[in-house]
MDTraj code that builds the backbone (N, CA, C; nanometers):
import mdtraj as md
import numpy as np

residues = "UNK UNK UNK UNK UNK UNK UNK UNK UNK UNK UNK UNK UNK UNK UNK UNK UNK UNK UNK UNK UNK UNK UNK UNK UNK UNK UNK UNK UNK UNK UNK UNK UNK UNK UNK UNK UNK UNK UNK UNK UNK UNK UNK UNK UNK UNK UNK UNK UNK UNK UNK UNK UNK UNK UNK UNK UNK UNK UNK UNK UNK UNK UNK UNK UNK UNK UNK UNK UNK UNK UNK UNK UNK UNK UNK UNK UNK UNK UNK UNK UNK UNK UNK UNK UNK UNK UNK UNK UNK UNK UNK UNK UNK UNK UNK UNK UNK UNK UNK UNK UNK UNK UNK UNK UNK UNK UNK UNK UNK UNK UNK UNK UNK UNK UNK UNK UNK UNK".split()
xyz = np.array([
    [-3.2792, -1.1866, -0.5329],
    [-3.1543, -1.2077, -0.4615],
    [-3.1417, -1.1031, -0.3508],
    [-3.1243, -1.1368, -0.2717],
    [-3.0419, -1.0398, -0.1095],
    [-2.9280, -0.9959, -0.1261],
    [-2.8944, -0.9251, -0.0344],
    [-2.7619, -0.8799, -0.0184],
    [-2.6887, -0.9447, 0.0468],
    [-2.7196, -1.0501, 0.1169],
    [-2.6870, -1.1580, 0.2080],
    [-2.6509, -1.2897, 0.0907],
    [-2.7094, -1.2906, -0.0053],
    [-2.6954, -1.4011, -0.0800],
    [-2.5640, -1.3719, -0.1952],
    [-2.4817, -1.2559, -0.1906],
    [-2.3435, -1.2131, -0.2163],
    [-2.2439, -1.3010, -0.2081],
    [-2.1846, -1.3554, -0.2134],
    [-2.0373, -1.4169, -0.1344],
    [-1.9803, -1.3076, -0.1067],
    [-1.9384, -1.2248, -0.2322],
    [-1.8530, -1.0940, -0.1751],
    [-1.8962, -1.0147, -0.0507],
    [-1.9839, -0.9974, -0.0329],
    [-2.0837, -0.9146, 0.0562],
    [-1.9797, -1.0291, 0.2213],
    [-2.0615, -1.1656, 0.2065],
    [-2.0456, -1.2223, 0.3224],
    [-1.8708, -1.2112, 0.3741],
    [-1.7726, -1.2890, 0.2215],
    [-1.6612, -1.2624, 0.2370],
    [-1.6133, -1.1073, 0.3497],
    [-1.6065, -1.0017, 0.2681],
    [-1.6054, -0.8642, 0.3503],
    [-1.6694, -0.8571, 0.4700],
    [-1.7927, -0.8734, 0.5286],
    [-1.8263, -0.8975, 0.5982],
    [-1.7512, -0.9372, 0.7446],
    [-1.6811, -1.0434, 0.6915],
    [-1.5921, -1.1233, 0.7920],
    [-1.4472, -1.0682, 0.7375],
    [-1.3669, -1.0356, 0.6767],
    [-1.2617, -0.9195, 0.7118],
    [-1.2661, -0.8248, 0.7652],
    [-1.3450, -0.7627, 0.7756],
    [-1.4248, -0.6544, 0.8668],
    [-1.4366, -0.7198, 1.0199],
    [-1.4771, -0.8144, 1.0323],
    [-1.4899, -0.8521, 1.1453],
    [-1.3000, -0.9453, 1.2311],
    [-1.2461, -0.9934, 1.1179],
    [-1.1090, -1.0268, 1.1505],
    [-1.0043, -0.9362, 1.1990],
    [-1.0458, -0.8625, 1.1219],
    [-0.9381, -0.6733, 1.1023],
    [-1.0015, -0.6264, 1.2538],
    [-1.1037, -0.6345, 1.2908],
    [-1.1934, -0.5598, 1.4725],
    [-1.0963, -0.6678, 1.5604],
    [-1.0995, -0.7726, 1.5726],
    [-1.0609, -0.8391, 1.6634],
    [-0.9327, -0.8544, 1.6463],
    [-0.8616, -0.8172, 1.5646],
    [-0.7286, -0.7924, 1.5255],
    [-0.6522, -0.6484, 1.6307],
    [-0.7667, -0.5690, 1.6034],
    [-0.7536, -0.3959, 1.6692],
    [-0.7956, -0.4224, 1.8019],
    [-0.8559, -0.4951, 1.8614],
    [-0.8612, -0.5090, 2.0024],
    [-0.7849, -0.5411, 2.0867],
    [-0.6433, -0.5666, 2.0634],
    [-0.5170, -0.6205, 2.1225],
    [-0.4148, -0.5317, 2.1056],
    [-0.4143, -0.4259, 2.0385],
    [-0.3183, -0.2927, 1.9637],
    [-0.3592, -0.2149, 2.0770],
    [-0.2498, -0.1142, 2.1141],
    [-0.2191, -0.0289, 2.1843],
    [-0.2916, 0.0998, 2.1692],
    [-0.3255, 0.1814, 2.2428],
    [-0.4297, 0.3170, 2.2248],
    [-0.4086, 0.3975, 2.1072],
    [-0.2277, 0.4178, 2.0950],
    [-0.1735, 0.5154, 2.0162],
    [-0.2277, 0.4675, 1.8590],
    [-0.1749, 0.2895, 1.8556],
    [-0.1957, 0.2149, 1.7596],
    [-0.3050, 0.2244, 1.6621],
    [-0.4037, 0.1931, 1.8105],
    [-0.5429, 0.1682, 1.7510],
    [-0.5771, 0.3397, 1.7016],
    [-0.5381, 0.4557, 1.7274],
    [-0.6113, 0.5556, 1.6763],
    [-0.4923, 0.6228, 1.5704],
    [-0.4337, 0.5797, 1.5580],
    [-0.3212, 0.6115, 1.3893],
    [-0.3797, 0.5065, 1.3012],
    [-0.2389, 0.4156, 1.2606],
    [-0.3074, 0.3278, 1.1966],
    [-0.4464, 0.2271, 1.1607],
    [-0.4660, 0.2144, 1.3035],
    [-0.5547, 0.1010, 1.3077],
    [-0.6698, 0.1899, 1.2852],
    [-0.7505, 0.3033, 1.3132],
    [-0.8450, 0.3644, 1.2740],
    [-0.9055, 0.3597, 1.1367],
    [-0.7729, 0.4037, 1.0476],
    [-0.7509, 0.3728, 0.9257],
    [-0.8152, 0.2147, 0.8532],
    [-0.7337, 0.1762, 0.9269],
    [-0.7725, -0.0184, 0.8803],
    [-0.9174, -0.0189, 0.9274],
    [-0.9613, -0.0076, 1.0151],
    [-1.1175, -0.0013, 1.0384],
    [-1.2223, 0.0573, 0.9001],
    [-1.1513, 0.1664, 0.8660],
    [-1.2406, 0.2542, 0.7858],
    [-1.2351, 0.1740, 0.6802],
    [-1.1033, 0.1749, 0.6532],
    [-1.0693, 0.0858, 0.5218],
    [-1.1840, -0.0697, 0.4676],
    [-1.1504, -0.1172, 0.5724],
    [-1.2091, -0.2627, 0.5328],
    [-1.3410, -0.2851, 0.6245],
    [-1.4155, -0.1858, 0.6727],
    [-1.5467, -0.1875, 0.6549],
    [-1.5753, -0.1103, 0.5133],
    [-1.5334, 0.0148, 0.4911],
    [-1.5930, 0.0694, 0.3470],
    [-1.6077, -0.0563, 0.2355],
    [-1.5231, -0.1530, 0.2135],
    [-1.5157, -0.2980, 0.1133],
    [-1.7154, -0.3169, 0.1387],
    [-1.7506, -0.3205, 0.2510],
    [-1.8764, -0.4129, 0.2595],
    [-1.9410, -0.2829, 0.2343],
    [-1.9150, -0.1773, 0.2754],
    [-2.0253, -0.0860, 0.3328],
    [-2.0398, -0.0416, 0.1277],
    [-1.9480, -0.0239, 0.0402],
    [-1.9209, 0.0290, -0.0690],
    [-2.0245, -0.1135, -0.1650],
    [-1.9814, -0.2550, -0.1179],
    [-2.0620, -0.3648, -0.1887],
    [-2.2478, -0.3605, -0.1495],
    [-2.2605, -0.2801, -0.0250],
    [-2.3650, -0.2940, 0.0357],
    [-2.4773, -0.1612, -0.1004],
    [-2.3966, -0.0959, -0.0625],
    [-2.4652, 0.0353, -0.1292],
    [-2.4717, -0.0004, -0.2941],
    [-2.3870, -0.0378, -0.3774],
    [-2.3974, -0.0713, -0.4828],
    [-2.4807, -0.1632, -0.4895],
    [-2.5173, -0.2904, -0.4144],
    [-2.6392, -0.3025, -0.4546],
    [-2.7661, -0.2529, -0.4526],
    [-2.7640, -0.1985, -0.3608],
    [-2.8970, -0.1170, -0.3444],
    [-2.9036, -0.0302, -0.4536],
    [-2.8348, 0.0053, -0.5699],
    [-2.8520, 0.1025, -0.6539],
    [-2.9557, 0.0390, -0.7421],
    [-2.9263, -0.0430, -0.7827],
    [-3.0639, -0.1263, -0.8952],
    [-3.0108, -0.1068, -1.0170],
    [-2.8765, -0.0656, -0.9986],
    [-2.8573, -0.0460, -1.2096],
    [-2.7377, -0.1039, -1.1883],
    [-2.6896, -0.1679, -1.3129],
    [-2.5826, -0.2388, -1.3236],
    [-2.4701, -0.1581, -1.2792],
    [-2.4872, -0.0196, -1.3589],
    [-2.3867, 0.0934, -1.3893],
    [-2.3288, 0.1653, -1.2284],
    [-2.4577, 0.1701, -1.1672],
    [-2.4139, 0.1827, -1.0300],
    [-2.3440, 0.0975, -0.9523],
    [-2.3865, -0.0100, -0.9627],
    [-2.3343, -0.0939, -0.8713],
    [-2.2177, -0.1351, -0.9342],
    [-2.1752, -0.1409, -1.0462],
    [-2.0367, -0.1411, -1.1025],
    [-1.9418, -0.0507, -1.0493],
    [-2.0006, 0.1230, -1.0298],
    [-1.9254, 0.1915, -0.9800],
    [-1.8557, 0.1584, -0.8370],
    [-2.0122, 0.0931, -0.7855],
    [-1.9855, 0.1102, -0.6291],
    [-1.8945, -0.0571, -0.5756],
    [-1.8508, -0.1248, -0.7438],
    [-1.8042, -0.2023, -0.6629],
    [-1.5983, -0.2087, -0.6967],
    [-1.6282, -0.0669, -0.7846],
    [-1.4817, -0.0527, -0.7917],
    [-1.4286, 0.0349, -0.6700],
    [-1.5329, 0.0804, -0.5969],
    [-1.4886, 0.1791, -0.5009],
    [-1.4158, 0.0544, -0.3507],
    [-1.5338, -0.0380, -0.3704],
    [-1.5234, -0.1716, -0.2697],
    [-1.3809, -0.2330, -0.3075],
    [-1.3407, -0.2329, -0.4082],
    [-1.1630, -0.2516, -0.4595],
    [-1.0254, -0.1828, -0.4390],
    [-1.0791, -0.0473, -0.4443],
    [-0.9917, 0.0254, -0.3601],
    [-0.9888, 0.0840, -0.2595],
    [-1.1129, 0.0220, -0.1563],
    [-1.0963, -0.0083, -0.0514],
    [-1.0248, -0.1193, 0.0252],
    [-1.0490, -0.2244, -0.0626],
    [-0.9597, -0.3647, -0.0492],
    [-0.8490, -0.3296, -0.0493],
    [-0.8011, -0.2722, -0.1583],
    [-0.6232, -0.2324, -0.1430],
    [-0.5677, -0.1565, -0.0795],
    [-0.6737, -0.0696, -0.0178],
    [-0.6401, 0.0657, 0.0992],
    [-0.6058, -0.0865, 0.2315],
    [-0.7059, -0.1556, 0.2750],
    [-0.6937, -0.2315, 0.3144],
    [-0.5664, -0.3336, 0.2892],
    [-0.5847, -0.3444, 0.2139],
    [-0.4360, -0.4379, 0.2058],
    [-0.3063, -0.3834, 0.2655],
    [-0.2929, -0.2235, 0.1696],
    [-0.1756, -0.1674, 0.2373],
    [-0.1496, -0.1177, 0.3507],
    [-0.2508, -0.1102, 0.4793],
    [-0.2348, -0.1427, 0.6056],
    [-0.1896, -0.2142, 0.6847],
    [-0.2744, -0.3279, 0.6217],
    [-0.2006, -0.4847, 0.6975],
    [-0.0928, -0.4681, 0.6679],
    [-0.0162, -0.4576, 0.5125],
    [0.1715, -0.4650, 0.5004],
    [0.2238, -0.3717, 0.5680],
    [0.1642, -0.2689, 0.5947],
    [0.2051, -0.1620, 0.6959],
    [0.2461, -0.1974, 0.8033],
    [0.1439, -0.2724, 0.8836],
    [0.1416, -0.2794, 1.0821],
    [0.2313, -0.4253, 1.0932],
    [0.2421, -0.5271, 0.9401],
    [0.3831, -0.6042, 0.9279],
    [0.4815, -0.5473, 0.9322],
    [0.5039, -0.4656, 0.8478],
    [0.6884, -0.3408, 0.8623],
    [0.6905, -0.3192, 1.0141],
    [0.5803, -0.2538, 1.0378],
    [0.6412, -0.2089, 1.1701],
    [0.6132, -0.3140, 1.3005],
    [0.6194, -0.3919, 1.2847],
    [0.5570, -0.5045, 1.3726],
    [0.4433, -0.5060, 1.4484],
    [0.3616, -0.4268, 1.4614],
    [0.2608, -0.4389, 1.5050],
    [0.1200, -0.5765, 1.4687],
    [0.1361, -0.6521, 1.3510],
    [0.0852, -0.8051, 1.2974],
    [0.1522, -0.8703, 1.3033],
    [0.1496, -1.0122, 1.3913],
    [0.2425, -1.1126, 1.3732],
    [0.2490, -1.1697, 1.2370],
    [0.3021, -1.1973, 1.2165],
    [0.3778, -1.2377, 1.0554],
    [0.2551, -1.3917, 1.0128],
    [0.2141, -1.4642, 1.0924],
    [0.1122, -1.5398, 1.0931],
    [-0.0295, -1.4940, 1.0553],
    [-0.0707, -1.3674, 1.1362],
    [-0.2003, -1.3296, 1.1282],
    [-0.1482, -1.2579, 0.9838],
    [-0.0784, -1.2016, 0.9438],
    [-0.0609, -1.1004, 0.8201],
    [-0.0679, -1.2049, 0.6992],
    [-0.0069, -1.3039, 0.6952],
    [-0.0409, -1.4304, 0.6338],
    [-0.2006, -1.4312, 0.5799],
    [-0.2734, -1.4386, 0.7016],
    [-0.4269, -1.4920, 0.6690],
    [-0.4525, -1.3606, 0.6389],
    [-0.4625, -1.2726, 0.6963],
    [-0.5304, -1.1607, 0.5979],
    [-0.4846, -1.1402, 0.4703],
    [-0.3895, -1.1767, 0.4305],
    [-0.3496, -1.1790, 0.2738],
    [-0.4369, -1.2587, 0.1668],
    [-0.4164, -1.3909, 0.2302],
    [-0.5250, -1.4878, 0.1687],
    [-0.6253, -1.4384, 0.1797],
    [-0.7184, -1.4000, 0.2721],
    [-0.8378, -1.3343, 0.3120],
    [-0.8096, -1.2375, 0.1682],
    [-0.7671, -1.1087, 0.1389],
    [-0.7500, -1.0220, 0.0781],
    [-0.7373, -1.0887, -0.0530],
    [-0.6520, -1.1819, -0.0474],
    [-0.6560, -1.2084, -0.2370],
    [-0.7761, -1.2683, -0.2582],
    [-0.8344, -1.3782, -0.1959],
    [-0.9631, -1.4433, -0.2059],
    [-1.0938, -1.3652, -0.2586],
    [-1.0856, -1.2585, -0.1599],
    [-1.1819, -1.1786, -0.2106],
    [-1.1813, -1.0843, -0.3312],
    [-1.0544, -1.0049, -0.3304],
    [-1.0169, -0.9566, -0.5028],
    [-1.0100, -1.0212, -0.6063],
    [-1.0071, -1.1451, -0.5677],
    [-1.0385, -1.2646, -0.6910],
    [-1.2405, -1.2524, -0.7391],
    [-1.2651, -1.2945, -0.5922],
    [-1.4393, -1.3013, -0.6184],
    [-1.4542, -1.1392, -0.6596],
    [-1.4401, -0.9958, -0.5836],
    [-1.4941, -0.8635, -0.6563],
    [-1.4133, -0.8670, -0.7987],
    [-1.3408, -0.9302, -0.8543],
    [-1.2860, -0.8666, -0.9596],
    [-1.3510, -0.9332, -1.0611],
    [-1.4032, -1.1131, -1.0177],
    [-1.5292, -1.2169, -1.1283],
    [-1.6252, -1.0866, -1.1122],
    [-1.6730, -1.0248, -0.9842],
    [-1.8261, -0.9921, -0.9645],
    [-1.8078, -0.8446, -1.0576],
    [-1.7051, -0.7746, -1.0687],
    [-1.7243, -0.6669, -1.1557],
    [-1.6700, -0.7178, -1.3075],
    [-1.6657, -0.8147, -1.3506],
    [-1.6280, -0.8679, -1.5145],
    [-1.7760, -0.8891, -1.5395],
    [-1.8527, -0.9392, -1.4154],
    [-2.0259, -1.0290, -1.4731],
    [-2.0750, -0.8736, -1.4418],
    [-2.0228, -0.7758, -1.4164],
    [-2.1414, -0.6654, -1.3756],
    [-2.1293, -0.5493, -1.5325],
    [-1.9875, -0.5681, -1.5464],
    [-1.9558, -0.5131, -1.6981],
    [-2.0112, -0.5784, -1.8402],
    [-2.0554, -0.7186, -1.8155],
    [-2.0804, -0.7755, -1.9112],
    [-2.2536, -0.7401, -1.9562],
    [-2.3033, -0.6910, -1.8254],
    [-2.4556, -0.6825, -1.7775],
    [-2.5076, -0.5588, -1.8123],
    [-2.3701, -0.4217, -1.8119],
    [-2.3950, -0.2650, -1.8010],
    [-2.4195, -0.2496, -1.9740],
])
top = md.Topology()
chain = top.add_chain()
for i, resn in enumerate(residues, 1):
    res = top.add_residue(resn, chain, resSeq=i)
    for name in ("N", "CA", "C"):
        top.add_atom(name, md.element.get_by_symbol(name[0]), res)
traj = md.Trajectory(xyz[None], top)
């Protein structure tokens, strides 16, 4: 199996890439407070799923995929963030939610089958 052959992997992947083109329309101040943050945030999700696999042991990559979870929720609580203060239209904050639960649904199956494995 690849790392490409993930869903979670691909999922993140493309929040990572929604959340960039999201920050390309935000204001200078924006983009280097909050939005910096959201960058780090929801690339670490892939970059944290990426590395755990590469570990080769269940135990690792279990670790590295609870780290990819609370990155998700670091992530999450951004987006509700730049909603409070209006900076996300209430539409786009929408889809990144779904986006966000979708995938804590799939990492949370992928760390039950990785616990069952350790």
């Amino acid at each position: 199996m690849n790392l490409e052959d993930l869903e979670i992997y691909r999922l993140s992947i493309n929040l990572g890439e929604n959340v960039w083109k999201e920050l390309q329309v935000w204001e200078p101040f924006l983009k280097n407070t909050l939005g910096s943050q959201l960058i780090r945030a929801s690339d670490s999700v892939t970059l944290n799923i990426a590395e755990g696999f590469g570990r080769f042991t269940f135990k690792e990559t279990k670790r590295f995929a609870y780290y990819a979870r609370g990155s998700l929720f670091e992530t999450k609580a951004c987006i509700q963030i730049a909603c409070k203060r209006g900076i996300i239209e209430e539409a786009n904050y929408e889809k990144f939610e779904s986006e966000i639960r979708n995938l804590g649904v799939k990492l949370n199956n992928y760390i039950r089958y990785l616990n069952s494995k350790a």
